[in-house]
Structures are given as C-alpha cells and as structure tokens.
C-alpha positions as CSV (number, residue, x, y, z in Angstrom):
1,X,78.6,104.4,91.0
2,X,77.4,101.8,93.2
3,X,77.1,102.1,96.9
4,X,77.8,98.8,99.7
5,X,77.7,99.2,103.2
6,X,80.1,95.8,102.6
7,X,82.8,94.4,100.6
8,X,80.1,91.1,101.0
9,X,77.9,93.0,98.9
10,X,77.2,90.5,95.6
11,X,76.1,93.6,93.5
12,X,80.3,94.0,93.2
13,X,80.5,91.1,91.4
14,X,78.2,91.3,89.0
15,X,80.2,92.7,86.5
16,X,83.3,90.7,85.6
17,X,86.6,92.2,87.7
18,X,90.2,91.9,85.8
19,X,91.4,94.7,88.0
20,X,91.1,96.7,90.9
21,X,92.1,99.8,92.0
22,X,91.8,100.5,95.4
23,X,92.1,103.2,98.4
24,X,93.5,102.2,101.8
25,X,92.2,103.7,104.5
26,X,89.0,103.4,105.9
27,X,88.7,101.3,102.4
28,X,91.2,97.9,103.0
29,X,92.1,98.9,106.7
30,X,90.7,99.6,109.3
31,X,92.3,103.6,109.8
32,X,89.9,104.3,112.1
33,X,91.7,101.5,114.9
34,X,94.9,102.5,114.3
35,X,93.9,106.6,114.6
36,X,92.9,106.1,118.1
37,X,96.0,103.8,118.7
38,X,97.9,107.1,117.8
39,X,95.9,109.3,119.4
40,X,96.8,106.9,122.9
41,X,100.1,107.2,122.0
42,X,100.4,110.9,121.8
43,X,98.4,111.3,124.9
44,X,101.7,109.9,126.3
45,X,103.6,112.2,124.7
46,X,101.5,115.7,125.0
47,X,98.6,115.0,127.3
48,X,94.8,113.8,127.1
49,X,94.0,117.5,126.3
50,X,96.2,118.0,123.4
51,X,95.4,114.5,122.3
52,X,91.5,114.9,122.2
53,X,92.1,118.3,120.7
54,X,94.3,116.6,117.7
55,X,91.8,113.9,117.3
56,X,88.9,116.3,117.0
57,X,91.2,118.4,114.0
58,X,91.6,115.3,112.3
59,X,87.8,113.9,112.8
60,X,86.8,117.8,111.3
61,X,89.1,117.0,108.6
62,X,88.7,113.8,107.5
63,X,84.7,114.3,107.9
64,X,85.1,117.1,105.1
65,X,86.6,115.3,102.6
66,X,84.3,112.5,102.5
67,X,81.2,114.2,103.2
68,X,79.2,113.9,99.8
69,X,76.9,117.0,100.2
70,X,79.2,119.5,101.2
71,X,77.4,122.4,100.4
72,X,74.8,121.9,103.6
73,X,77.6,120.3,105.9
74,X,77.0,121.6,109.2
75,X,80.4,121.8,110.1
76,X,82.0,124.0,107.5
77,X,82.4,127.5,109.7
78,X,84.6,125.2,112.4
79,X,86.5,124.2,109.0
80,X,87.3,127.3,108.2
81,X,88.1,128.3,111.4
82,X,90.9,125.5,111.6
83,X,92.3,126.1,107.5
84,X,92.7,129.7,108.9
85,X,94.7,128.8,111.8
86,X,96.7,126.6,109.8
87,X,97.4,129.3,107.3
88,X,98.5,131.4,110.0
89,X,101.4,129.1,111.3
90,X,104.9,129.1,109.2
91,X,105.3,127.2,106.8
92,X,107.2,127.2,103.3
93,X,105.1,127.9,100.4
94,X,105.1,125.4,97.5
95,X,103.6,124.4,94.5
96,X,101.9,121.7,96.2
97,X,98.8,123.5,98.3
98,X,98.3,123.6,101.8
99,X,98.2,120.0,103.0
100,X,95.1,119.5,105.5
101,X,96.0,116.2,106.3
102,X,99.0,117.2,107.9
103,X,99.3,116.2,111.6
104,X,101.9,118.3,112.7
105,X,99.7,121.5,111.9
106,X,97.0,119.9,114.2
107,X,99.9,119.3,117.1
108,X,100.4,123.3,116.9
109,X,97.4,124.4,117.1
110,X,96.3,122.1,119.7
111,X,99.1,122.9,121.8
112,X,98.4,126.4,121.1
113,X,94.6,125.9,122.6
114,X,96.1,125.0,126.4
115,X,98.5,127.6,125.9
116,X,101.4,124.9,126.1
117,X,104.6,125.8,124.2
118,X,105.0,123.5,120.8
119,X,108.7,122.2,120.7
120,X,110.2,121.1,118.0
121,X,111.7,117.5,119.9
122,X,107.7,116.8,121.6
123,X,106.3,117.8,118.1
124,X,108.6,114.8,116.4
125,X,108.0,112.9,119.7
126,X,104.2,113.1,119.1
127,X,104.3,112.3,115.7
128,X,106.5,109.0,115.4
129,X,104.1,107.7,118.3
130,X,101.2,108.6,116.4
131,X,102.1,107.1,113.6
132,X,103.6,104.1,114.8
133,X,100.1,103.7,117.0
134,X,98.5,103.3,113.0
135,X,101.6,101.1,111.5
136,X,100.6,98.5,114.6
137,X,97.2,98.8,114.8
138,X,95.1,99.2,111.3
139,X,93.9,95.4,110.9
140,X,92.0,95.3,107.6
141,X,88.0,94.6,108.0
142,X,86.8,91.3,108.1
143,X,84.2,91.9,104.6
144,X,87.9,92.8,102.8
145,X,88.8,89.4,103.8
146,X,86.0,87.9,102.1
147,X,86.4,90.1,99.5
148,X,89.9,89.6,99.0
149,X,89.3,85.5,99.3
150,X,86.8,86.3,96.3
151,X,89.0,88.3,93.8
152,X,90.8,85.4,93.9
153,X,94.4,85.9,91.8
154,X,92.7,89.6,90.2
155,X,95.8,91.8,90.5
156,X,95.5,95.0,92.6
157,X,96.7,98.4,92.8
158,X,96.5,100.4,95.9
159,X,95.7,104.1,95.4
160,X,96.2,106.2,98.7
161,X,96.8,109.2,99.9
162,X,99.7,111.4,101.1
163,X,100.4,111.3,105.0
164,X,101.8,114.8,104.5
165,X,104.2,114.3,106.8
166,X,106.1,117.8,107.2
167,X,109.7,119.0,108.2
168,X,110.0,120.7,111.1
169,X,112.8,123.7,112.2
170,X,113.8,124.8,115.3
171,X,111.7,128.0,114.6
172,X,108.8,125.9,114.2
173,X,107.9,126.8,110.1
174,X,107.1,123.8,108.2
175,X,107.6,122.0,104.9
176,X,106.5,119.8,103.2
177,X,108.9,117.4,101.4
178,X,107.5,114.9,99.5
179,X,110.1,111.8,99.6
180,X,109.8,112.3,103.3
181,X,106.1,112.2,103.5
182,X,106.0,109.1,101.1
183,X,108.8,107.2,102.8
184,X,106.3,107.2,105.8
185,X,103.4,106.0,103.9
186,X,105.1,103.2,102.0
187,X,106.8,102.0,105.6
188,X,103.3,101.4,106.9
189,X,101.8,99.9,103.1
190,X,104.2,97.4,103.4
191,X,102.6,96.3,106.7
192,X,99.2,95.4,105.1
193,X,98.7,91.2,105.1
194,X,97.7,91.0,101.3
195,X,99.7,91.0,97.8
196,X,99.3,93.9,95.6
197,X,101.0,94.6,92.4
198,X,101.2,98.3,91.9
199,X,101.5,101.1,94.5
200,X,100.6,104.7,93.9
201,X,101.4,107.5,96.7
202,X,99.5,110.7,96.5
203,X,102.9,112.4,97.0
204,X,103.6,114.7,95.6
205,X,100.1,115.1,93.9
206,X,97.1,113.8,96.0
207,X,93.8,112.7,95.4
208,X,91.8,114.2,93.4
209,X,94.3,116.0,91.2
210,X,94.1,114.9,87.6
211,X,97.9,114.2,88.1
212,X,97.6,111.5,90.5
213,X,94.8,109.2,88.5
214,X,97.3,110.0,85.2
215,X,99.8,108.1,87.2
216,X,97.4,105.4,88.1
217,X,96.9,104.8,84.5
218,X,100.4,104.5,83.6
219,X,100.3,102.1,86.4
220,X,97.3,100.3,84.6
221,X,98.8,100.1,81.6
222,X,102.3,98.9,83.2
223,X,100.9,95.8,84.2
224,X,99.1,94.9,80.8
225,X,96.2,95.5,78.8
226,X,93.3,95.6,80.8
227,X,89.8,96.5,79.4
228,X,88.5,99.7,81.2
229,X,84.9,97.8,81.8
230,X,86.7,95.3,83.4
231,X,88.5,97.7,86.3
232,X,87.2,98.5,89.2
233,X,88.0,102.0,91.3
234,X,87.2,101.5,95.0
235,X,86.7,103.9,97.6
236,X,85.4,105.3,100.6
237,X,85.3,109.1,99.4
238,X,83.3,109.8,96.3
239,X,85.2,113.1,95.9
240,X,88.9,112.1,96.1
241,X,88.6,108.0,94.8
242,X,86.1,107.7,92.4
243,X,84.8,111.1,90.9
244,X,87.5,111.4,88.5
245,X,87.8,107.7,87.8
246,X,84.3,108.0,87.0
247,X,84.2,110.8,85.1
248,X,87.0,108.7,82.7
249,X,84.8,105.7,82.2
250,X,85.5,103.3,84.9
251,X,83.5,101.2,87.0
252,X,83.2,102.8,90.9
253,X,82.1,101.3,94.2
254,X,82.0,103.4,97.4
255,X,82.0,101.7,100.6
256,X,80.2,103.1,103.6
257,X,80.2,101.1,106.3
C-alpha cells in the first residue's frame, strides 16, 4: 500500500493505471464541506445544540472507522458509549448489522441529550436538510482535478459506501431499507462533475464485507479484461477500501490529506 498526502503525488503513477477503483468521500469529494453544510442546515431545523451534538456523533464515528491503530485509539470508551445508546433505541433487527453511519440514530440521541422530544416529521425535516446541505456543497479537491486531468480516458468505478438512510414510524423504531438508503446515495453520485463507468453502492452490503468487493469484481470484469497489476483501489480508510483489495492482489493507495 502506498500512502500520499495528495492525488499530485507522482509515486501513483509509477506503475501503469488501466483502471481505478475508487471511494468518494473524503477520497474524490470533499465530504468534509458538505458535512458542515448539513450540520447548518439542521441547526435550522433542531437547534445549534442538537446540531453540534450530531456533528460530534458523526466526527466519533467516522474517526473510528478510519483510524488505522485502533487498538490504542483514545476515543474508544466514548464509542462504546454511543453503539450502546444506539442499540438501545427501536429499531427492526435485520440481517444487515447495526448501521453506525446512520444519521437518524444520531438525531435521537442528540435530541435525547437536551431532553427535547424526537418527532417523527423534525426527524425527516432534519435529515433531507442535512443531506441536501452535502448534495450542494461536496466540491471535489483540487489534487483530484489534477489527478483526474492525468488519468486521462482510464475508466473508473466509484466504490462508496451506504448512507444508511433509515425508515422512520410514528413510534419512532427504525429500519433500515436498502433501496431507500441507496436511492439517496445515487441522487447525490449523480451530482459529482466527472464521468465514471461503473457504480457500486454499499447497500445492502457495505465496506469491508467480502460481499461488496465480490460485486466490485463482477463490476471489473463487466467492463472488460483488465490485468489485476494494472488496477488501482483508492481510499481514504485502510480498513474499509483497501485492506481486502489488498489482501486479493491489487494495487492500493490511501490518501491522507
């Protein structure tokens, strides 16, 4: 695996690229503009409180899964702290896991915190702002640009992750519904200001089940024969873009800017 700061870095090109296969977020696009976009937004909606609340959830979150030593992250206790009050709200059961990433889980128990009531109608209020927020505001960084202008015509298949968007009843439970959590994510793909030729959702299976990279390979092989020295996985989180990749023979970059 080779580590950049930059999509400028030359040491990417040194190896010959017919392919790439690439994360989003905080990878392509700038997430992190578009996050506090949404986090503005549902300040309208719920309050600063609520709002800083959610955005720390989500900072906690996020930070966990791309942390690379997690075994002496300092921050695991308030992690655990945060799955347990997520495991303690309703929600219907599946074969799919818990879904950290879900929002609406960090709406209740933020609201919870300022003892405010969580309503079903602010709830969905708070989360089509905050979401909208990210579809308007996630510009891509200026090193993908040049990076972009440099791959040329190499085709390119965009890996990301679920939004695990959740249903929400008028008793409050939960559930998570995979065509409705993907229909959000591919509403706001379709935004981004490049060409790409193959698309892969981690609904229902996210990163870094087995399951999603074997539908990334059916993807590689859908769009031709493709030598595996000559593709290139790119991500920002060694643990849910590139360790399995890696682990099947491919060629890995993490950016950390």
């Amino acid at each position: 695996m080779l580590q950049v700061n930059s999509l400028t870095d030359k040491r990417i090109f040194e190896n010959k690229i017919d392919l790439l296969v690439s994360d989003l977020d905080y990878t392509l696009i700038n997430f992190g503009l578009g996050h506090q976009a949404g986090v503005k937004n549902i300040s309208k909606v719920l309050g600063q409180n609520v709002a800083n609340e959610f955005n720390d959830i989500f900072n906690l979150i996020h930070e966990k899964h791309i942390v690379i030593d997690k075994e002496n992250w300092d921050k695991q206790s308030r992690f655990s702290k945060i799955i347990s009050q997520m495991k303690s709200l309703k929600f219907v059961k599946n074969q799919y896991g818990l879904k950290e990433y879900s929002r609406e889980f960090y709406f209740i128990i933020a609201l919870k915190k300022f003892n405010l009531e969580p309503k079903k109608q602010t709830i969905e209020a708070a989360r089509d702002a905050y979401w909208s927020g990210i579809k308007d505001s996630s510009p891509i960084y200026n090193d993908t640009k040049t990076f972009l202008s440099k791959l040329g015509k190499t085709p390119i298949i965009i890996m990301t992750g679920s939004d695990s968007v959740m249903t929400i009843a008028d008793d409050l439970s939960l559930e998570y519904v995979p065509e409705l959590s993907k229909a959000y994510k591919e509403s706001r793909v379709k935004k981004v200001p490049f060409q790409y030729q193959g698309l892969i959702i981690g609904d229902p299976w996210d990163k870094p089940d087995e399951r999603f990279f074997n539908l990334v390979e059916m993807e590689i092989k859908r769009l031709g024969g493709f030598n595996k020295q000559n593709i290139l996985f790119l991500g920002d989180s060694y643990h849910a873009d590139l360790e399995v990749p890696e682990r099947r023979g491919y060629k890995t970059v993490l950016i950390k800017r």
